[in-house]
C-alpha positions as CSV (number, residue, x, y, z in Angstrom):
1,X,-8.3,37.5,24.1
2,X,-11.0,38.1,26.5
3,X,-11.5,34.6,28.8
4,X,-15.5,35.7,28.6
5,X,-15.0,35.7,24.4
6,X,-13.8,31.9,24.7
7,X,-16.4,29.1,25.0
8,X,-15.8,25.5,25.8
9,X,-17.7,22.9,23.4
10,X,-18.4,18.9,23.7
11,X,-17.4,17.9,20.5
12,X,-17.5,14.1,18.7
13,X,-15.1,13.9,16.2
14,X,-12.5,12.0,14.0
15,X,-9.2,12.2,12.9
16,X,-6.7,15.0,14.3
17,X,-8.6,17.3,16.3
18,X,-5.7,19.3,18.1
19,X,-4.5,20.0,14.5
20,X,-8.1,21.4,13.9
21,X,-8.3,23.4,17.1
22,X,-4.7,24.5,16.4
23,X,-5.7,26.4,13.1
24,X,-8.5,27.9,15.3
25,X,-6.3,29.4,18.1
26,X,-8.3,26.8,20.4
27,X,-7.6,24.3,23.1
28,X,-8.4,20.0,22.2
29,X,-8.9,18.1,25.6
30,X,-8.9,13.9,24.0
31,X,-11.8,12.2,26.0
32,X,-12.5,8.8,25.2
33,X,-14.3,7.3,21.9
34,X,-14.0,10.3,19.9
35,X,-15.3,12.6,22.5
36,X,-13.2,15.9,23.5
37,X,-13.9,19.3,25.0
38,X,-12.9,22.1,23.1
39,X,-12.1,25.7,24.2
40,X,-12.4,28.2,21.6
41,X,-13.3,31.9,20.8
42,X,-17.3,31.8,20.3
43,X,-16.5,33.8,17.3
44,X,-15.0,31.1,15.5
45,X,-17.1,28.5,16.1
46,X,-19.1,28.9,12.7
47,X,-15.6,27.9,11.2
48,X,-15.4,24.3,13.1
49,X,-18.3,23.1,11.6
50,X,-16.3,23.6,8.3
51,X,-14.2,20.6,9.3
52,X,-15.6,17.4,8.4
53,X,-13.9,15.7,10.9
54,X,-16.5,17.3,13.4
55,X,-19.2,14.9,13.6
56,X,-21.2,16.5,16.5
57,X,-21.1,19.7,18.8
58,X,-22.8,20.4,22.1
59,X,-22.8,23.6,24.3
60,X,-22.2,22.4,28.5
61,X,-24.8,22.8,30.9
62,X,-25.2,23.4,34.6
63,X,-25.0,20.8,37.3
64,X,-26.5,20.8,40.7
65,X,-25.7,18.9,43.6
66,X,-28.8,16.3,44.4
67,X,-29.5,17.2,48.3
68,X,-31.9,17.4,50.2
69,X,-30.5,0.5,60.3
70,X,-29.9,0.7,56.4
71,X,-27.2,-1.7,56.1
72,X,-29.3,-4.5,56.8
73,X,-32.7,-2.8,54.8
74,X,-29.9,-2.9,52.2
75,X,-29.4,-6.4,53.0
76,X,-25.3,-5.6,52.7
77,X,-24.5,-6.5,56.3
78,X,-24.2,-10.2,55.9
79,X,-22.4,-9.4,52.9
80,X,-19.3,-7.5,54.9
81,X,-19.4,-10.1,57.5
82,X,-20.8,-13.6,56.5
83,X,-17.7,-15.9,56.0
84,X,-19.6,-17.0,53.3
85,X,-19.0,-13.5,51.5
86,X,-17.0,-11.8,53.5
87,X,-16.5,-8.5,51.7
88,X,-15.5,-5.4,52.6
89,X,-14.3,-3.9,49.4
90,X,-10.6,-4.4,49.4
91,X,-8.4,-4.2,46.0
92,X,-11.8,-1.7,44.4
93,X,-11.9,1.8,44.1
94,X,-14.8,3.9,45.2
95,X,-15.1,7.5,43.2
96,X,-17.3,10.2,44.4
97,X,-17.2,13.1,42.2
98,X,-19.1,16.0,43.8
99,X,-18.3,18.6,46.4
100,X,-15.0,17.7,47.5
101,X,-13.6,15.2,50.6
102,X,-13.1,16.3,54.3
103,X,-9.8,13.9,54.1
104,X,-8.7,14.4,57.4
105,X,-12.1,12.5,58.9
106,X,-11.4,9.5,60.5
107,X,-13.7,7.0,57.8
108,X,-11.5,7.9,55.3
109,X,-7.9,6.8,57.3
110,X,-6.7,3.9,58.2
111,X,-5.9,2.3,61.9
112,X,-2.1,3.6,61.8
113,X,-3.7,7.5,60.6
114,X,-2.8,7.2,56.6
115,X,-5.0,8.2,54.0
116,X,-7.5,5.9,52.2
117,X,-7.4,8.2,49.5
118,X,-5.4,7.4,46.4
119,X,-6.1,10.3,44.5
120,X,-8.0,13.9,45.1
121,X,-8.4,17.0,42.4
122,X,-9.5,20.0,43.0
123,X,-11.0,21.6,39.6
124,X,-11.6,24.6,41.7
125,X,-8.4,25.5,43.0
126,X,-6.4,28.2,41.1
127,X,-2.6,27.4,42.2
128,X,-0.8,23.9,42.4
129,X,-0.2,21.3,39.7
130,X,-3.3,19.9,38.1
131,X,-3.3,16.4,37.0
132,X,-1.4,14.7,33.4
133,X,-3.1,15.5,30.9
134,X,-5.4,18.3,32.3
135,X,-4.6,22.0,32.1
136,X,-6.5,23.2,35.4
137,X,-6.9,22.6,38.9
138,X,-4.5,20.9,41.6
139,X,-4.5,17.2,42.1
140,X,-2.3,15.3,45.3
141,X,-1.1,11.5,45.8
142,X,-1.9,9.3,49.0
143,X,2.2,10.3,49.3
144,X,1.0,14.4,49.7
145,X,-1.9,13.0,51.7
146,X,0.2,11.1,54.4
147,X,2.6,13.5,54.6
148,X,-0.2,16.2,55.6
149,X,-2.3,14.5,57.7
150,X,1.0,13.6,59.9
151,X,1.8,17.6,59.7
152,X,0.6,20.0,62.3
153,X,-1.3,21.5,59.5
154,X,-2.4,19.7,57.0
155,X,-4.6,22.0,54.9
156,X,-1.1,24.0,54.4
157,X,0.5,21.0,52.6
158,X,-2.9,19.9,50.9
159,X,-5.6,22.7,50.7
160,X,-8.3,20.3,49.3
161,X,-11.6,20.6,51.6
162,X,-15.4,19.8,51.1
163,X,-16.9,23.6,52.0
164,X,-19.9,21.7,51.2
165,X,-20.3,18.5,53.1
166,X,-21.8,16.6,50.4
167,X,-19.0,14.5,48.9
168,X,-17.9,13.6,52.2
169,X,-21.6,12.0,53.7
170,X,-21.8,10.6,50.0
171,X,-18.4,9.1,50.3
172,X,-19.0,8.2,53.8
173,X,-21.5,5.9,52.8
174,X,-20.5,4.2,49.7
175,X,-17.0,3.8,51.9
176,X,-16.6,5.3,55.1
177,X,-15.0,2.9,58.0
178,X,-16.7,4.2,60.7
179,X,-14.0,4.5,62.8
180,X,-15.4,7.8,64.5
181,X,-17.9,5.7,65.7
182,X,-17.9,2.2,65.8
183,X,-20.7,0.0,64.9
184,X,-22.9,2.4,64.1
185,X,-21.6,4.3,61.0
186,X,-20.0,2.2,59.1
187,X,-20.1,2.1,55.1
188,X,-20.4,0.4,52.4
189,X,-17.5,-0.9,51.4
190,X,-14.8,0.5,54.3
191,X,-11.7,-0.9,52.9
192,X,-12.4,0.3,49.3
193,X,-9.7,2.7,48.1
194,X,-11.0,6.2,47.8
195,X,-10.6,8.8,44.6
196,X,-12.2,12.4,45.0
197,X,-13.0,15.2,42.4
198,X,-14.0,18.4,43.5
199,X,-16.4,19.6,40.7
200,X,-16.4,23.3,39.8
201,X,-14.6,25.9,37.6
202,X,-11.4,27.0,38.3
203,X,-11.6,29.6,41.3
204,X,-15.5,29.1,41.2
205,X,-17.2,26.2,43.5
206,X,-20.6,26.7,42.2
207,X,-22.6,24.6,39.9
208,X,-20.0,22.7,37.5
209,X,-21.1,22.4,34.2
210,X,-20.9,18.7,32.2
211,X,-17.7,19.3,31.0
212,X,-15.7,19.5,34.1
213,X,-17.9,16.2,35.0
214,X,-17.0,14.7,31.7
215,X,-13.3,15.2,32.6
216,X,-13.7,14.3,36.0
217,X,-15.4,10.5,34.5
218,X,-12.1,10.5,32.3
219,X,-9.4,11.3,35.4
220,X,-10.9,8.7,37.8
221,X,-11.3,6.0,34.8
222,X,-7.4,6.5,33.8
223,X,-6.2,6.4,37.5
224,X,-8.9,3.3,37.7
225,X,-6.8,2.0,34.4
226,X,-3.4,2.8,36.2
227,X,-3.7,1.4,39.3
228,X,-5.6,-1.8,37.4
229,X,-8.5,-1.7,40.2
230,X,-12.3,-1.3,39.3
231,X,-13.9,1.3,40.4
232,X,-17.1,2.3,41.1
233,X,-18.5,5.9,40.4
234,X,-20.8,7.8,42.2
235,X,-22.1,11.0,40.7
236,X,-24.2,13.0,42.6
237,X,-25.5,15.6,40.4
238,X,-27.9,16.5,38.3
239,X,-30.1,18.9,36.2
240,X,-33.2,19.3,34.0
241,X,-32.1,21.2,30.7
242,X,-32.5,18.3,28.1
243,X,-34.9,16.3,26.7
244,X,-34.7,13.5,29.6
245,X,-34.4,10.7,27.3
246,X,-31.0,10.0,27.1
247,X,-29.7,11.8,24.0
248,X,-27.7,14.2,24.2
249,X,-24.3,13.6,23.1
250,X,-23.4,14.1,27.4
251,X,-25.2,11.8,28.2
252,X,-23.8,9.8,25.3
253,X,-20.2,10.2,26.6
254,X,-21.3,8.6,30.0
255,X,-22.6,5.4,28.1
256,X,-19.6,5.1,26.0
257,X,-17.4,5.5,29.1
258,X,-19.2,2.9,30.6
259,X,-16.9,0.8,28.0
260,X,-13.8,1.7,29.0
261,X,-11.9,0.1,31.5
262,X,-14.2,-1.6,34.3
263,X,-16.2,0.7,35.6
264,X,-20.0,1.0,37.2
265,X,-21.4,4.7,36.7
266,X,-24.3,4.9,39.8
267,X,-26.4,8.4,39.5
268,X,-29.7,9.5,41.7
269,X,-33.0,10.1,40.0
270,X,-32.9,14.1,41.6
271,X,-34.9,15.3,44.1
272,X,-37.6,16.7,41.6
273,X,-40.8,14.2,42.1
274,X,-42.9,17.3,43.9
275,X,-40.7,20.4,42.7
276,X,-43.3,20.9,40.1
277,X,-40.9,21.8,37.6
278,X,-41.9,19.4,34.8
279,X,-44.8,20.2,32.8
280,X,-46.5,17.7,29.8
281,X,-49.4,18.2,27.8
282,X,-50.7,18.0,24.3
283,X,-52.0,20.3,21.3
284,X,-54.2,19.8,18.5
285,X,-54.3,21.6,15.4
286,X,-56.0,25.0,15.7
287,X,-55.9,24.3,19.3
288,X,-54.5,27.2,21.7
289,X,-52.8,25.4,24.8
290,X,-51.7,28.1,27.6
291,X,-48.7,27.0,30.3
292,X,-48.6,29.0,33.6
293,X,-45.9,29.4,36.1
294,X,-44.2,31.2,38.2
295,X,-41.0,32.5,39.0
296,X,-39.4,33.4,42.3
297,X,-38.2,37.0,43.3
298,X,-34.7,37.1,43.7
299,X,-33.1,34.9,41.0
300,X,-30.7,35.6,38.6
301,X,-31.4,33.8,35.8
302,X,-34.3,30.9,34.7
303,X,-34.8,28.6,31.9
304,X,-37.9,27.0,30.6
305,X,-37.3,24.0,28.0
306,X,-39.8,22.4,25.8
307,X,-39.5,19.4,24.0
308,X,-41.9,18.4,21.0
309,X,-42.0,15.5,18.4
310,X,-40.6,17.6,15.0
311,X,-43.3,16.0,13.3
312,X,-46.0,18.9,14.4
313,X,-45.9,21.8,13.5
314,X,-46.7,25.1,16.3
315,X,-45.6,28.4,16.9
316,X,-45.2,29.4,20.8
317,X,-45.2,32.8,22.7
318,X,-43.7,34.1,26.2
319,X,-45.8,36.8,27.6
320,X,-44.3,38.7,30.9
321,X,-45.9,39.2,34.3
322,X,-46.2,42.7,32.6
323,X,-48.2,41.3,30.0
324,X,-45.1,42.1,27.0
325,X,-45.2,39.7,24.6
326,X,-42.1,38.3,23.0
327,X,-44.2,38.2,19.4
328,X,-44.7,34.7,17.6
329,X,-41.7,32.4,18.0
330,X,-42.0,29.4,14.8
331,X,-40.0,27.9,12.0
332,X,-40.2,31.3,9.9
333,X,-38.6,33.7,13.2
334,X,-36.5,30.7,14.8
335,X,-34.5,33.0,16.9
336,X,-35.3,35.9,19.3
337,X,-33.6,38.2,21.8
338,X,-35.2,41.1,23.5
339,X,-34.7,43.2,26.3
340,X,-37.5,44.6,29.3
341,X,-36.7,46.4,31.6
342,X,-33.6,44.7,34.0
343,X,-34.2,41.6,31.5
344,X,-32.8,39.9,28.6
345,X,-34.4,36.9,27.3
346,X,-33.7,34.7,24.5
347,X,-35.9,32.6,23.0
348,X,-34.6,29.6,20.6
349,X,-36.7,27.7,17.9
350,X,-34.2,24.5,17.5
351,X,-34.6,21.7,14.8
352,X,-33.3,17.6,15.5
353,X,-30.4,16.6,15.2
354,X,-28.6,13.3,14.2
355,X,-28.8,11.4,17.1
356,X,-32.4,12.9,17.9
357,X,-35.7,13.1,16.8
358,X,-36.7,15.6,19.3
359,X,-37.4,19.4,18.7
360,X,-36.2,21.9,22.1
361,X,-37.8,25.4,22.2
362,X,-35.7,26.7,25.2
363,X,-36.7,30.2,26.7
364,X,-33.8,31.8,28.7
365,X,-34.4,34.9,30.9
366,X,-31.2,36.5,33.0
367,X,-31.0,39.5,34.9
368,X,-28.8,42.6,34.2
369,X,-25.8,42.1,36.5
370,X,-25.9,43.3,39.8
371,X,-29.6,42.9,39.5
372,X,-32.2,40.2,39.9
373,X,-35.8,38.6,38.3
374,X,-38.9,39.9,40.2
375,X,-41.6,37.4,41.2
376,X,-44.8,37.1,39.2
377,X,-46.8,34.6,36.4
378,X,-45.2,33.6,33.1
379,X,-47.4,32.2,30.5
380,X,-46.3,30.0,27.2
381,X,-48.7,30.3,24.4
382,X,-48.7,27.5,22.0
383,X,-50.7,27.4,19.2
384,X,-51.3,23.9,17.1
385,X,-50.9,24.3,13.4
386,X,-50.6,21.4,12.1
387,X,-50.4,18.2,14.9
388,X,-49.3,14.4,14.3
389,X,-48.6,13.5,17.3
390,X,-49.5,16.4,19.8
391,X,-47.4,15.5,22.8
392,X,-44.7,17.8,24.4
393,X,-42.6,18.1,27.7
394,X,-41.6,21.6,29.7
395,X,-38.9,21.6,32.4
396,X,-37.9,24.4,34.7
397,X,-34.3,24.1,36.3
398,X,-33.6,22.2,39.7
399,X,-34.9,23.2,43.0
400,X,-31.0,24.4,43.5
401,X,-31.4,26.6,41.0
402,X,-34.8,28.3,41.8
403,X,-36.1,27.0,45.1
404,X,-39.4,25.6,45.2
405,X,-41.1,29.5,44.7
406,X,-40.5,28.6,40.7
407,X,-43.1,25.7,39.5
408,X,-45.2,25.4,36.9
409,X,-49.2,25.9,38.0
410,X,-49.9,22.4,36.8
411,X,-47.2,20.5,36.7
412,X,-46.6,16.4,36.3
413,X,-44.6,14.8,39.0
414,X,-43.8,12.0,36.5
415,X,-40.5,11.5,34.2
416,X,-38.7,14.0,36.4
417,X,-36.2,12.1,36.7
418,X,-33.0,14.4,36.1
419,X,-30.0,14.6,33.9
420,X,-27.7,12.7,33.4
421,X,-29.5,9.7,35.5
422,X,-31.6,9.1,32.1
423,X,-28.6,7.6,30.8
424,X,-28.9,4.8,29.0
425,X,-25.8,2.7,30.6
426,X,-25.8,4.0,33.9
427,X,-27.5,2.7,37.0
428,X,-30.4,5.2,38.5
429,X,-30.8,5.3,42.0
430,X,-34.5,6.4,43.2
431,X,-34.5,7.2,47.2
432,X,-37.1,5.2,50.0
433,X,-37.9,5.2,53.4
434,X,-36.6,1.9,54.7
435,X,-38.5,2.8,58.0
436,X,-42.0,3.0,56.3
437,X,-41.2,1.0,53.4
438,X,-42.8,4.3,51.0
439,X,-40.9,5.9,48.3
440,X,-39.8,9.8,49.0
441,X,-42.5,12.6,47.4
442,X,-39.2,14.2,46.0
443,X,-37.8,11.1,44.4
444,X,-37.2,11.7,40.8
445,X,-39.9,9.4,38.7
446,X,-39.7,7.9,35.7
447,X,-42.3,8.6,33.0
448,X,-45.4,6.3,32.0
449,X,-45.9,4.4,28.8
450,X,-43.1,5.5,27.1
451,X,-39.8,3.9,26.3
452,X,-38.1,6.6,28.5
453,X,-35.8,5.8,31.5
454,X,-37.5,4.7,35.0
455,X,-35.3,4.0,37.9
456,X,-33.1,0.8,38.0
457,X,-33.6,0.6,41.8
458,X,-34.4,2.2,44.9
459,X,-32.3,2.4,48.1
460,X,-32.3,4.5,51.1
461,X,-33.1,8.2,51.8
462,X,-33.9,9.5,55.1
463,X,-32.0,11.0,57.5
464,X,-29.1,8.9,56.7
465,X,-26.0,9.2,59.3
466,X,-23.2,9.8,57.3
467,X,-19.9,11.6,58.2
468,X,-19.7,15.4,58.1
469,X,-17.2,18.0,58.0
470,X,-14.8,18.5,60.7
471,X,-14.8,14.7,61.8
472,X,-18.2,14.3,63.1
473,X,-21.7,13.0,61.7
474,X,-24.7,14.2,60.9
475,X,-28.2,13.2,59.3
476,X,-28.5,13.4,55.8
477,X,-31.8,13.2,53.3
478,X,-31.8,13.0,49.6
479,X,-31.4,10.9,46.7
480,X,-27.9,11.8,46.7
481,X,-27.6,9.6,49.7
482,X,-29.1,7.1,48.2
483,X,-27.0,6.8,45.3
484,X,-24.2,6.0,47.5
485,X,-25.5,2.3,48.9
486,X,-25.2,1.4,45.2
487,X,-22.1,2.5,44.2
488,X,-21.2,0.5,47.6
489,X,-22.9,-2.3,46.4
490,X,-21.5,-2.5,43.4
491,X,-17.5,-2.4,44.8
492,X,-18.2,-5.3,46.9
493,X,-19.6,-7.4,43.9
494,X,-16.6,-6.2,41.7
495,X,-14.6,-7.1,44.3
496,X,-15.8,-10.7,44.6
497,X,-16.5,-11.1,40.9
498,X,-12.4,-9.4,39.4
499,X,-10.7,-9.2,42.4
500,X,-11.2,-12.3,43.8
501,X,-11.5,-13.6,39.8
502,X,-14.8,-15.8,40.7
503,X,-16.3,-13.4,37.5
504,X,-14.0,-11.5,35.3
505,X,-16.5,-9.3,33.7
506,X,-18.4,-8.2,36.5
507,X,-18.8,-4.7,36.2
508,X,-20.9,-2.2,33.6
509,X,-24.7,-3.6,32.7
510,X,-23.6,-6.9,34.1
511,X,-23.5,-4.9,37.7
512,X,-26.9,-3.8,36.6
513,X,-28.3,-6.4,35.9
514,X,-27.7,-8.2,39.1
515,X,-29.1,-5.6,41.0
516,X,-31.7,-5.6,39.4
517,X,-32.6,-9.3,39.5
518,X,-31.4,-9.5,43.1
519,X,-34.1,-6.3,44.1
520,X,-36.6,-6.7,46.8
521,X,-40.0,-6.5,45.3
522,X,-43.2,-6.1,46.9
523,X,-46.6,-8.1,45.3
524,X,-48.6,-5.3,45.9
525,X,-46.3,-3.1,43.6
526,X,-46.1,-4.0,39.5
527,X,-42.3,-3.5,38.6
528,X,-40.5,-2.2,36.4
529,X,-42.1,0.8,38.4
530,X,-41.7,4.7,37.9
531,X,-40.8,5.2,41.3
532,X,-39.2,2.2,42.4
533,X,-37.6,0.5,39.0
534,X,-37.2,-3.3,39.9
535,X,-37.1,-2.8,43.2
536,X,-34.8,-1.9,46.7
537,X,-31.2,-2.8,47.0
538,X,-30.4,-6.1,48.3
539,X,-27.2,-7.0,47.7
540,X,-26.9,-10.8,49.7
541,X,-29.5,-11.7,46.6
542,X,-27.7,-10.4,44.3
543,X,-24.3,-12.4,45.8
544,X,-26.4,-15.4,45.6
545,X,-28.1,-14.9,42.3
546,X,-24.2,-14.7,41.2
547,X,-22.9,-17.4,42.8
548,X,-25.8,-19.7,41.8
549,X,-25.2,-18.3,37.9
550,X,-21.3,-19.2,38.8
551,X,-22.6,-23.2,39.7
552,X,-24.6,-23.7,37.1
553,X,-22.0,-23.3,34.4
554,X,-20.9,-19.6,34.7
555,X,-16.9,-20.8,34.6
556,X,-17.5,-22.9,31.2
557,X,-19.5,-19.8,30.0
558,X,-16.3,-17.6,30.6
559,X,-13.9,-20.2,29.2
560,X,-16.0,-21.1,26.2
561,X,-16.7,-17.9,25.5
C-alpha cells in the first residue's frame, strides 16, 4: 500500500483496539487512558467508526516551534543557594521535547565529562533502534552517551543533534549548568537529570504534528515511571487550528496525562499577541458580516478556521483575490472542493461533537506541488440567518507558518493564546520583560469575559542567554524561553516536595497552584489578567507559601488523608 494512502488517527477508545486495527490492516499505538494513535488506510476509516469500541476520532495537526539578571527577576537564585532551600534539582528530571539537544555542550555534562542526559530520541532519524514500544525513530542511553562523548567522534556513535538550536537554549535554561561559563549562565535546575525528544516525522524535521507530540508525552512519562523520578515537561510548541478552548480530544490527552505518574506539563502562550492572525466578531440575523485578509506570496499552503456557537444558524463564502467565488457554503452543501488555477481549496461545514459545543468552518487552500500561493486579499462572507448568540472566532496559522505578510485586516490581539497551551491541566507560560517590567507585544493573550484559558503566569522573554549549538551562547527571545523558567521552577519544588518527601503529592495542579499563589503581582494590574495570569514567576514565595502550608498542618493533612 501506498505510505501517502495511510493516515494516522487520535483515537479514544475501549476494549481491544489492536484486535480492531488488526481486522483493518492498521497499526494500534496504546497511549494512556484509552487514548492511542492509529495508522490506517484513509480508505477504511468509514469502517472504524462501525466498532463501538471507538468512542472518539481526531485527525493530527501541525506544530510549530514558539521562537522568536533573570534568575533573581525569577526570584529562583536564593532558591539554588539559600541553605534554607538549597536546591538545585537533583533526583528530578527535566524533559524538553522540541528540536533536539546539542549533547555534547558543556551545561548538559558533568565535571568528570559524562552526560546529564538519561535518555534522547530522535523521531526524525530513519536508521537505529527506536525506543520499547515505539515502531520509529532511534533512541540512546546515558551508557551510548558516555561512550560517545569520550570517542573522537561522537556524532558517529550517536548521531542525535539540535540543527535547530531551540531545544538546546530551552533546555539550557530549565537545566543547563553553566559550566561554559560560570556565574553567568547558569539554569534552572543544573543538576536535574535531562531527557530529550526530537520532534518530527521520520526522515522529516519539519513541523511535527500532535501525534508524534502525544507519543513523545508518553516516552518521557514511562522513562519518568522507570526511573521513579518526577519530571518536569517542557513543550515548546504550538499552533492555532482549534477552537482554543481546550477541547479537542489532543488537548484532552495532555490533561489526562497530567494523571499519570508525577508529572508537571509547562507550555508558552505563542508568540501570536500582534501576529494579527485571530479575528472575532459577531452577526445578526439578515446581517452580512465581511472578513478581510491577506495572504503572503510564496506559501504553500494556508488555513483559515472559524469557530461559531451551533446554536445560529449562517451560511459563509470564500471569494479569491480574483474575485471567484467558492458558491454558498451552509448545512444543506456541508462540503466543498474546487480547483483555480495552481489551487485546491477545501472548504468544510463541520457539526459538534460529544465533548464540544462548538461548530468549525475550516477553509484550506494548498498549492499544486512544485508551486506556490500568490499574494493578494481574501474575503469571508457570512451571512446571519437565524442568530442566538452571534459570536464567532477566525484563526490563521502561526507566524511559522506564514510570516507576518498573512493577517487578518482587523484582527483581535486577544485569546491568541495557542494550542495546546489552552489546556485545561497544563501550566501556560506568557513571556515579560524583566528589565522594563512590560509584557511582550507578541505574548500570546488570553481572551476577555469568557470562561476561556488566560495565562497561569508570566516569566521571562528577552534576549535570554541561553546555550547554543556548538558549545557556545547566544541571546534568545520568545515565549518559548520563557516556558523554560517554569518548567525549572517546578523541578526544584518537586524536588523539595517528593524527593526530599517534605510533600509527597507535589506535582500536577498542586505545582500550579503554588505558582500561582506565590506570583508577583503588581496593584496597578487586576489579576487573573490576559496577559499576565496571576502574575510573574517567583519561586522563593512559592517555597515559602509551601513550607508555611507544611507548618500549619500540611503533614497531618497527608497522614489523615
Amino acid at each position: 500500500m501506498p505510505e501517502d494512502d495511510r493516515v494516522e488517527l487520535i483515537v479514544k477508545y475501549h476494549g481491544d483496539l489492536p484486535t480492531i486495527a488488526g481486522t483493518l490492516g492498521a497499526e494500534a499505538e496504546l497511549l494512556f487512558q484509552g487514548y492511542a494513535i492509529i495508522t490506517i488506510d484513509r480508505n477504511r476509516i468509514p469502517e472504524l467508526y462501525s466498532f463501538p469500541q471507538i468512542e472518539n476520532i481526531e485527525l493530527p495537526k501541525l506544530l510549530s516551534f514558539e521562537q522568536s539578571n533573570t534568575l533573581v527577576t525569577t526570584c529562583v537564585k536564593n532558591v539554588q543557594s539559600s541553605p534554607l532551600w538549597d536546591l538545585r534539582g537533583q533526583g528530578v528530571l527535566v524533559a524538553v521535547i522540541d528540536s533536539g539537544l546539542d549533547y555534547q555542550h558543556p551545561d548538559f555534562r558533568n565535571e568528570d565529562g559524562t552526560s546529564r542526559v538519561r535518555y534522547v530520541w530522535d523521531q526524525t532519524a530513519t536508521s537505529g533502534h527506536p525506543p520499547k514500544g515505539f515502531v520509529s525513530g532511534a533512541e540512546y542511553d546515558k551508557t551510548e552517551l558516555d561512550a560517545a562523548l569520550a570517542s573522537s567522534d561522537p556524532l558517529r556513535m550517536v548521531p542525535f543533534v539540535d540543527t535547530n538550536g531551540h531545544g538546546t537554549a530551552v533546555a539550557g535554561i530549565a537545566a543547563g549548568n553553566g559550566r561554559a561559563r560560570p556565574g553567568s549562565a547558569l539554569g534552572v535546575a543544573p543538576e536535574a537529570d535531562i531527557i530529550s525528544v526530537k520532534l518530527g516525522t521520520r526522515g522529516y524535521e519539519s513541523f511535527a504534528r500532535t501525534t508524534e507530540l502525544m507519543r513523545a508525552i508518553k516516552y518521557v512519562i514511562d522513562k519518568a515511571r522507570l526511573l521513579e523520578e518526577p519530571v518536569a515537561i517542557n513543550i515548546s510548541v504550538g499552533m492555532n487550528n482549534g477552537s482554543h478552548r481546550g477541547d479537542s480530544l489532543f488537548e484532552s490527552f495532555l490533561d489526562a496525562s497530567s494523571a499519570e505518574w508525577k508529572n508537571v506539563i509547562v507550555i508558552p502562550t505563542g508568540n501570536e499577541g500582534g501576529a494579527a492572525h485571530h479575528f472575532e466578531g459577531t452577526v445578526a440575523t439578515g446581517e452580512t458580516k465581511e472578513i478581510d485578509f491577506f495572504v503572503a506570496g510564496g506559501i504553500p499552503r494556508f488555513f483559515v478556521t472559524l469557530w461559531k456557537d451551533f446554536a445560529d444558524t449562517f451560511s459563509v463564502e470564500l471569494i479569491l483575490p480574483n474575485g471567484r467565488s467558492s458558491g454558498l457554503i451552509n448545512v444543506d452543501n456541508q462540503v466543498k472542493v474546487f480547483r483555480d488555477d495552481n489551487l485546491e481549496v477545501k472548504i468544510l461545514y463541520g457539526q459538534p461533537n460529544h465533548y464540544s459545543l462548538a461548530q468549525q468552518i475550516s477553509f484550506d487552500v494548498e498549492a499544486i506541488p512544485g508551486t506556490t500561493i500568490s499574494s493578494g486579499l481574501w474575503k469571508i462572507m457570512i451571512q446571519g440567518h437565524d442568530i442566538v448568540n452571534g459570536q464567532f472566532d477566525a484563526w490563521l496559522p502561526t507566524l511559522e507558518a506564514v510570516s507576518n505578510q498573512t493577517f487578518f485586516a482587523s484582527p483581535s490581539s486577544v485569546n491568541t493564546l495557542t494550542i495546546p497551551s489552552t489546556a485545561n491541566k497544563v501550566i501556560s507560560v506568557a513571556g515579560y520583560s524583566d528589565r522594563t517590567d512590560s509584557v511582550l507585544d507578541f505574548s500570546g493573550k488570553g481572551p476577555v469575559n469568557t470562561p476561556f484559558r488566560n495565562p497561569d503566569l508570566a516569566a521571562p522573554a528577552s534576549n535570554i542567554l541561553a546555550p547554543s549549538v556548538g558549545g557556545n551562547y547566544d541571546s534568545f527571545t520568545g515565549t518559548s524561553f520563557a516556558a523554560p523558567f517554569v518548567t525549572g521552577a517546578a523541578a526544584l519544588m518537586m524536588q523539595w516536595g517528593i524527593v526530599r518527601k517534605n510533600d509527597p503529592f507535589l506535582y500536577g495542579q498542586r505545582v500550579k497552584a503554588f505558582l500561582r499563589l506565590g506570583a508577583k503581582r503588581s496593584p496597578n494590574r487586576t489579576y487573573p489578567n490576559i496577559s499576565w495570569g496571576y502574575g510573574t514567576l517567583c519561586l522563593e514565595r512559592s517555597m515559602e507559601f509551601l513550607k508555611k502550608y507544611k507548618l500549619g498542618g500540611g503533614k497531618e493533612f497527608w497522614t489523615s488523608m
